[in-house]
N, C-alpha and C positions, 0 to 999 in steps of 0.2 A: 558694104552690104548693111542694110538696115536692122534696127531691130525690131524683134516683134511686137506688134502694139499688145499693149495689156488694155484687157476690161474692166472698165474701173468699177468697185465694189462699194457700195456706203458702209463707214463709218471705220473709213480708213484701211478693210481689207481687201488686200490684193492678194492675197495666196488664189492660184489656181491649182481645181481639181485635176490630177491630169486622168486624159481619157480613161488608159490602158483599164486602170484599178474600179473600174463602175461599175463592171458585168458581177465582178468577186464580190464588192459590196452590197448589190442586190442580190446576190446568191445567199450569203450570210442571215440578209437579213431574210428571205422566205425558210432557209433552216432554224434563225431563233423561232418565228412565227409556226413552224410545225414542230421545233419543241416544244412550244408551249401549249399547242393542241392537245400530245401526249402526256402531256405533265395534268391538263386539266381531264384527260381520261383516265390517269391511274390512280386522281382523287376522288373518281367517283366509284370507284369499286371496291372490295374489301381488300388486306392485305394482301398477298403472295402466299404459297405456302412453300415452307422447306421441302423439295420431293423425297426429302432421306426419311426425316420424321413428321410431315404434316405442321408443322409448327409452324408461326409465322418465322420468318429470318430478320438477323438484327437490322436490316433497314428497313424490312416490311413492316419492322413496331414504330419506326417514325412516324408511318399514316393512320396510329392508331386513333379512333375518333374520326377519320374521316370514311366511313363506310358508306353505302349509297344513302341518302336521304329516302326518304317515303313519298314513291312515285316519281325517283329521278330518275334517270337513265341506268339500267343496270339492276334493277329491282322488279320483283314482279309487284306491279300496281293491282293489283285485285279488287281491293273495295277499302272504305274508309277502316274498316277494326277488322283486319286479316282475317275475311271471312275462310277461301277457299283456297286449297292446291289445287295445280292442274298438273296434271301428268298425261304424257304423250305415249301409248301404246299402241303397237303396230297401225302407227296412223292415223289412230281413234284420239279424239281428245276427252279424259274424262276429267269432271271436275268434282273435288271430297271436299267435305267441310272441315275448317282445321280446327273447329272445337266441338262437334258432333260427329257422330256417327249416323248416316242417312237411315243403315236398318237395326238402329239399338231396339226402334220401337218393339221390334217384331219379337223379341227376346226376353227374359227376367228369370229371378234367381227362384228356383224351385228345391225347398230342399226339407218339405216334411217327412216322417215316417208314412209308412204304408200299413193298413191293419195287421199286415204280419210282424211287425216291429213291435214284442210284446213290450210290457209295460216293466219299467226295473221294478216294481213291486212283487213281479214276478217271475224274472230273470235273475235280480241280487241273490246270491247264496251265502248263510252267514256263515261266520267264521272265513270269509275271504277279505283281506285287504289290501287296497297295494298304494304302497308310495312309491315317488318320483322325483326324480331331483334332475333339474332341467341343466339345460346345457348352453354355456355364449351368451349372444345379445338377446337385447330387445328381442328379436324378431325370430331368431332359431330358438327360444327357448315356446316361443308363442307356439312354434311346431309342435314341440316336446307337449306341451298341454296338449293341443288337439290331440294328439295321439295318442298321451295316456288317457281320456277317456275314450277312447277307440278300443283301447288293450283292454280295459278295465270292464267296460261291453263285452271283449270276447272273452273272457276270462270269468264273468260273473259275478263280479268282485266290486267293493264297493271303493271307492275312489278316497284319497286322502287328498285334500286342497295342495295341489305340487310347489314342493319346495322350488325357489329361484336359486339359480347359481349367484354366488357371493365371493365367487373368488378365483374366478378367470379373468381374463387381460383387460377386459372392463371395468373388472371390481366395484361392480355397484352393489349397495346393502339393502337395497329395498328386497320388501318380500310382495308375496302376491299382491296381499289387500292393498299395500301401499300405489300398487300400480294397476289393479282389473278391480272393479265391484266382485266382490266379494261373494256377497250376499247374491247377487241378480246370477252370478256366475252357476250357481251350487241350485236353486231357483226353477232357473229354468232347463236345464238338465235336467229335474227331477225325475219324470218319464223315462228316460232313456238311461239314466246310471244313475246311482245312488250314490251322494259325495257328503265326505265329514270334514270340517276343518281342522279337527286334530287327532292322531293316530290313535287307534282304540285300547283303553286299557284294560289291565287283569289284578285286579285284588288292590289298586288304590294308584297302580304306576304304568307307563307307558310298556306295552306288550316289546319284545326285543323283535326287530326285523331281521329278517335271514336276506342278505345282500347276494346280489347276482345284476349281471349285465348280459342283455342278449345281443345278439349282431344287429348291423345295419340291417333296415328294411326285412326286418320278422316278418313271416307271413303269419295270417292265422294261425297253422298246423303249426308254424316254429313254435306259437305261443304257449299252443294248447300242448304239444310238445315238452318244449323244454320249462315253461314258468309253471304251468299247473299241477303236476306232480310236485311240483317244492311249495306249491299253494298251501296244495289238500293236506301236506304234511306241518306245515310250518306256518299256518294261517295269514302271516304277512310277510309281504314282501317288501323289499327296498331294492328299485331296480334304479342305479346309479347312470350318470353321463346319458340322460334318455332325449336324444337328440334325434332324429331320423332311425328311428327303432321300429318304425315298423313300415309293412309295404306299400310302395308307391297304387300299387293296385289293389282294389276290393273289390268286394260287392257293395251293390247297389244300393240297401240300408247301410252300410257302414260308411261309404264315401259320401252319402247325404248327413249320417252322423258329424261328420268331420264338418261338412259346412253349416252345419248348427249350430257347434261351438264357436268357430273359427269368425261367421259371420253375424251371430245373434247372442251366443252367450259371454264371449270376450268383450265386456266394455270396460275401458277408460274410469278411473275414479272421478268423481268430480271437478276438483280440481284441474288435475290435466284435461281433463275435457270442457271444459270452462278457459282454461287460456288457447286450449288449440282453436275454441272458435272463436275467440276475441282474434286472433289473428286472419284468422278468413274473414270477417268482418271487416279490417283494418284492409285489405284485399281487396274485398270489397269494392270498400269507400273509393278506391283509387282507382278503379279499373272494373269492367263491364266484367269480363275476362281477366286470367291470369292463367302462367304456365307456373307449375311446381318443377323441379328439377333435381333431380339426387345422383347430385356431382357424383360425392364419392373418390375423390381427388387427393386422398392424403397420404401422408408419407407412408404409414403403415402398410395402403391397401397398394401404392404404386410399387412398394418393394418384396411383398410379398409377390405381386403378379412377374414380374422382373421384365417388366417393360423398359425402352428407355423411351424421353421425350427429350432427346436434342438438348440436354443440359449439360453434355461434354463432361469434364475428368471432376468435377465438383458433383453433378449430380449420380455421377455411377460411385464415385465416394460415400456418398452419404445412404444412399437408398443400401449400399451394401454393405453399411456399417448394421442397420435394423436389421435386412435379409440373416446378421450371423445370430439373430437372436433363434432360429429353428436349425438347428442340426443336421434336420434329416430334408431341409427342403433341397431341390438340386437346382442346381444351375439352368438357368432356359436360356435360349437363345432369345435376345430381344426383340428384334426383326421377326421370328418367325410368331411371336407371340403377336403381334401387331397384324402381318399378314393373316394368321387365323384366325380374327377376330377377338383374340381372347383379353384385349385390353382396353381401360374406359377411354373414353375420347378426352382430349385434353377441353378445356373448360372454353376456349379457342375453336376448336371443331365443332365443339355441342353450340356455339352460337353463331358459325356458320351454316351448318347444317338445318338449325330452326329459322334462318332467315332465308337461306334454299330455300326452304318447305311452303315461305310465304308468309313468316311472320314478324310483322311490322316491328320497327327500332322503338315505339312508341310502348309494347307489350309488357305487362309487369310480369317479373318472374320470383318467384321464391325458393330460395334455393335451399337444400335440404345437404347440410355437411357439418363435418369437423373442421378440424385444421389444414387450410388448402397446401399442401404442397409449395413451396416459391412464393406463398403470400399471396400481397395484393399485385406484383408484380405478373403472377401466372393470371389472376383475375383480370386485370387490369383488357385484354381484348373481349372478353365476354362483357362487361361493361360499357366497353365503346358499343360492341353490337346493340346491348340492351342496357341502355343507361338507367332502366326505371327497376333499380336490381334489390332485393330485400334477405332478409334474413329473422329466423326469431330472437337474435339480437337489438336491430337494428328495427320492428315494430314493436318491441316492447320497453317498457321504462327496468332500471337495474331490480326495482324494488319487486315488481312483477317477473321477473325470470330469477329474484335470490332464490325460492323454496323448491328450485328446480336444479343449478347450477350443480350440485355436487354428486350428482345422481345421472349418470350415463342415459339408463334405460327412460327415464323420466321425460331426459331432454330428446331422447330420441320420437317417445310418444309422441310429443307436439310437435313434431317434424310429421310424424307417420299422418295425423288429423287434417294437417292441411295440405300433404300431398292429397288425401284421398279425397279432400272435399274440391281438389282445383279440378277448371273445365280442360285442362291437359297435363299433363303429366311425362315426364322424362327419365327414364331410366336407365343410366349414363354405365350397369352394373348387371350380374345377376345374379348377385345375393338375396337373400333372403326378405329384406325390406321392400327389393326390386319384385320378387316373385309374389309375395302375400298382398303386396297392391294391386299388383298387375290382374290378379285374381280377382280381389276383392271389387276392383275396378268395373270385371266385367257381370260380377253375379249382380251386382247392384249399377245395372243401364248400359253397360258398355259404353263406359267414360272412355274420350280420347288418352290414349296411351301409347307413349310412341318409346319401342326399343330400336337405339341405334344401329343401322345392320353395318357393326364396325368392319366387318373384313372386307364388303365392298365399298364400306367409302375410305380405309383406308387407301385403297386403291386409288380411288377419285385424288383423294388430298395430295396424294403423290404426283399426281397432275395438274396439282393445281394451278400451277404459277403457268402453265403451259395451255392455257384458256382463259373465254373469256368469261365475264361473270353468268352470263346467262343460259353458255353452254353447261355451267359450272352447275347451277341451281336446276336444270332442268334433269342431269342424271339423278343428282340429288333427289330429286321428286319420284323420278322411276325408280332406282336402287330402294327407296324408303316404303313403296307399294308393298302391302302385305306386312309391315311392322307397325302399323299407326293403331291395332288395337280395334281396326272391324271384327265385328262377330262373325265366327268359321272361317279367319285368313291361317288358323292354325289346325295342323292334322291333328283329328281325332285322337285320343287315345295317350299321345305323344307329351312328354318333358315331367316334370315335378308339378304334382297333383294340383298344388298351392297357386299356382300360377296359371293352371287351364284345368277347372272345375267342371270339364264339361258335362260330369253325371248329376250337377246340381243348376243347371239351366236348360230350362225349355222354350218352344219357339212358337210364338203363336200362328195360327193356321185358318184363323178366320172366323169367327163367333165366339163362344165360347170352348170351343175346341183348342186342347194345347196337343202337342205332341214333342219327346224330346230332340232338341234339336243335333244332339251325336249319340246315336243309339252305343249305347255299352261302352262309352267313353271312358279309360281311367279304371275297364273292369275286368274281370277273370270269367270263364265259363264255370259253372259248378259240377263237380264231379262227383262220384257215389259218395263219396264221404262229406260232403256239404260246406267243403273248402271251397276254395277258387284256386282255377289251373290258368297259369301264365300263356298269354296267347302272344302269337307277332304283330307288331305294328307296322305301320309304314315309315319312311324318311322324314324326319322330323326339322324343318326348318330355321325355327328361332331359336326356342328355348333349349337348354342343356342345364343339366346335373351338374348343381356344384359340390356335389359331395363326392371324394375320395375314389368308393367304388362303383362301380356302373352296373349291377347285376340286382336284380328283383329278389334270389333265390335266396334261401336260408341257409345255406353251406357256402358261403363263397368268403374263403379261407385268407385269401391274400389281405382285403382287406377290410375285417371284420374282428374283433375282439370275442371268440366265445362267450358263449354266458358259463362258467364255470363256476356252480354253487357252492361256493369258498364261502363258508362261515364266517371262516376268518378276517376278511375283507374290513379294514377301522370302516368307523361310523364316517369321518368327515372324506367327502370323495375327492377334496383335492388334493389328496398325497395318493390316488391312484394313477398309474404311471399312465400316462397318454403316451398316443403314439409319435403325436406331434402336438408341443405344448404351447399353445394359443394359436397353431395352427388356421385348427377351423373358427375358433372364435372372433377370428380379425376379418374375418370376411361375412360376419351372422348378420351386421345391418350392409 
């Protein structure tokens, strides 16, 4: 029998293919050719998230830097400088602008006395004085002012320029003048309460104050109550730790009182107010638009809230080394803290969530923090999202931020300037820094403002890895409806005064005609004795009370520190026992 002829091959090779193995090899190769399809679709999308903790997972950070480009597959393409979201509602397709508000026009901040608002020339009664010594950061003691001229108004009494706290967890030593005009402060108050810079003396020396603390959220009657009889007796007062001391609700001259100081008499000394705008300048320069951001991401605030993020037996080590510095705090469940919304978004979520929303990788942001948590490491996705990332480190020279560095409240000020001056704003928190902007934000245009609605997109992020990017962005866009800081997406009435001022904004109506846009917002009806009586509100959305107790009333025991008119009480307040010792102060910016 012969043998089989072979085909002759050039250049010398004769191996034959055999049949059998061709159908396998073309198989092969159409499954390399749609791996690499899917390999070139999971580089155009963001990470993955961990569904435990929203986090990217250790191979989703290998794609870090390759998130969609601007108008590549997987992104919403909208318009050249991320003009608009679009959200999908039963159907309807609406489109918002992501650095306006369509009806701010119709809005602005109204907040003079009315003729019945006599004149403190006429109201001050002497022999009354009262000082105040504030409480926390930056921003919870800014409370503490607006509201001891509030007290001091109801009381008739003439105001002492408020001492700053010097020696809470912050431990910054500046005093007033170092950080508010001084002069402009005392000024223009003048009308409304009568204010001295230093405590009034008797026969050559400073008068002795008689010490007392009243409870959270005093109402008028507590005031009139409990400080005025030790008033008319003892001529001045020293009401210590004056942090959230008096009621969320007033009336209608008094809650316009508070946005007078709050929004017109609180300014910035020169200097910090000269570097906060040299950085919006700087802003500027680089960008049409920018977003401010306040992370709020540091060890202090993540271990106090007792969240976890996915950092396993290193990170529940450490965060729980800090947590033993409070005695009396309890234990939370981490999970349900996350579920309920009660914790910031990791630095990774906040620049998923702003690129959901539609805003381009192109976008400058300024971020407004301390020390991040994990470094540049936890930073490190939020960068890839928005590579055009700043800080008031990193726009200004050393020489330019030395007369600032050793001063908490200082550096916080030039954080607070150019959050409020950005064309959007992020508020990652709802502390105090979170709530007096968010405010301030709307008395002056209804700047975009966008609070996280964490407990449903923690939901979402738990989903994440299990969708695709566009389904991903479009709940994104719905769940966020109603937090973006339109005028009246919040109920009347409802949250911490600072944060929805609605008796100090009105709504225009078409000529010269105003009327206010939330009748009795933030107020009490008046009853035979010319107090204000606490009324119901409705279901309140967004905002929540970061303070301890939850009650309006002047008796609420649990928790609340009597004012107990103890003589005795030393002069300096920080060897008075708190209840929880830098408790509230690590949450005040």
């Amino acid at each position: 029998m012969g043998q089989p002829r072979r085909r002759g091959y050039p250049h010398g090779h004769h191996h034959r293919c055999p049949r059998r193995i061709a159908l396998p090899a073309a198989a092969l190769a159409l499954l390399f050719f749609a791996v690499s399809l899917l390999s070139v679709s999971l580089l155009s999308t963001p990470p993955l998230a961990d569904p435990r903790t929203g986090l990217g997972t250790s191979s989703s950070r290998r794609f870090l830097g390759r998130y969609p480009a601007n108008g590549s597959s997987g992104e919403l393409d909208i318009s050249e400088s991320s003009e608009a979201f679009i959200v999908q509602t039963h159907g309807m397709i609406e489109r918002d602008d992501l650095w306006h508000s369509k009806h701010a026009s119709n809005f602005y901040g109204c907040s003079n006395s009315s003729s019945k608002f006599l004149d403190s020339s006429i109201t001050s009664q002497p022999q009354r004085y009262l000082i105040v010594v504030t409480s926390g950061g930056l921003n919870q003691q800014r409370t503490g002012i607006i509201d001891a001229v509030v007290a001091a108004r109801i009381l008739n009494a003439t105001l002492v320029v408020p001492k700053l706290d010097q020696t809470s967890f912050w431990k910054d030593s500046s005093n007033f003048s170092e950080i508010f005009d001084m002069d402009w402060f005392i000024s223009s108050l003048a009308k409304d309460v009568k204010i001295i810079k230093e405590p009034p003396e008797k026969g050559g020396k400073a008068m002795k104050p008689y010490k007392m603390r009243v409870p959270r959220k005093c109402t008028p009657r507590c005031y009139l109550n409990r400080v005025l009889p030790a008033l008319l007796k003892k001529h001045v007062i020293r009401m210590t730790k004056y942090d959230y001391r008096l009621s969320n609700k007033l009336d209608t001259e008094l809650q316009k009182l508070r946005c007078r100081v709050n929004y017109h008499a609180l300014k910035f000394t020169d200097p910090i107010q000269e570097l906060g705008e040299k950085l919006i300048q700087r802003m500027r320069e680089r960008s049409r638009y920018f977003i401010a951001l306040h992370l709020r991401f540091e060890p202090d605030m993540l271990a106090f809230s007792g969240c976890y993020y996915g950092g396993g037996e290193k990170e529940r080590r450490e965060l729980a080394a800090i947590r033993r510095r409070w005695r009396t705090l309890h234990i939370r469940d981490p999970e349900k803290g996350r579920r309920q919304g009660r914790c910031p978004l990791t630095p990774e979520e906040v620049g998923l969530m702003l690129r959901a929303l539609g805003y381009r990788s192109d976008v400058h942001i300024y971020v407004a923090s301390g020390e991040i948590y994990g470094g540049e490491d936890t930073l490190a996705p939020l960068k890839a999202l928005f590579p055009n990332f700043h800080t008031k480190e990193t726009l200004t020279s050393q020489e330019e931020l030395a007369p600032f560095l050793k001063f908490s409240s200082r550096m916080a000020a030039i954080d607070f300037i150019v959050c409020d001056e950005s064309d959007a704003f992020v508020a990652n928190n709802i502390g105090n820094m979170a709530k007096i902007l968010a405010g301030r934000r709307r008395y002056f245009g209804h700047k975009r403002t966008i609070w996280p609605n964490a407990k449903q997109l923690y939901l979402l992020f738990m989903k994440r890895g299990n969708m695709s990017w566009d389904a991903f962005s479009g709940q994104v866009r719905t769940i966020q409806k109603g937090y973006m800081g339109e005028p009246m997406e919040i109920t009347p009435g409802r949250g911490e005064f600072h944060a929805n001022p609605a008796t100090c904004i009105c709504e225009k109506t078409g000529g010269n005609t105003v009327v206010k846009s939330i009748s009795r917002g933030n107020q009490e009806p008046v009853n035979d004795t010319g107090m204000q009586k606490s009324v119901g509100t409705p279901p309140y959305p967004v905002y929540t009370d970061e303070e301890a107790d939850g009650s309006d009333t002047e008796d609420d025991q649990e928790n609340t520190v009597r004012g107990e008119m103890i003589d005795a009480e030393p002069d300096d307040d920080s060897v008075v026992r708190q209840e929880d010792p830098e408790l509230e102060e690590i949450l005040s910016d």
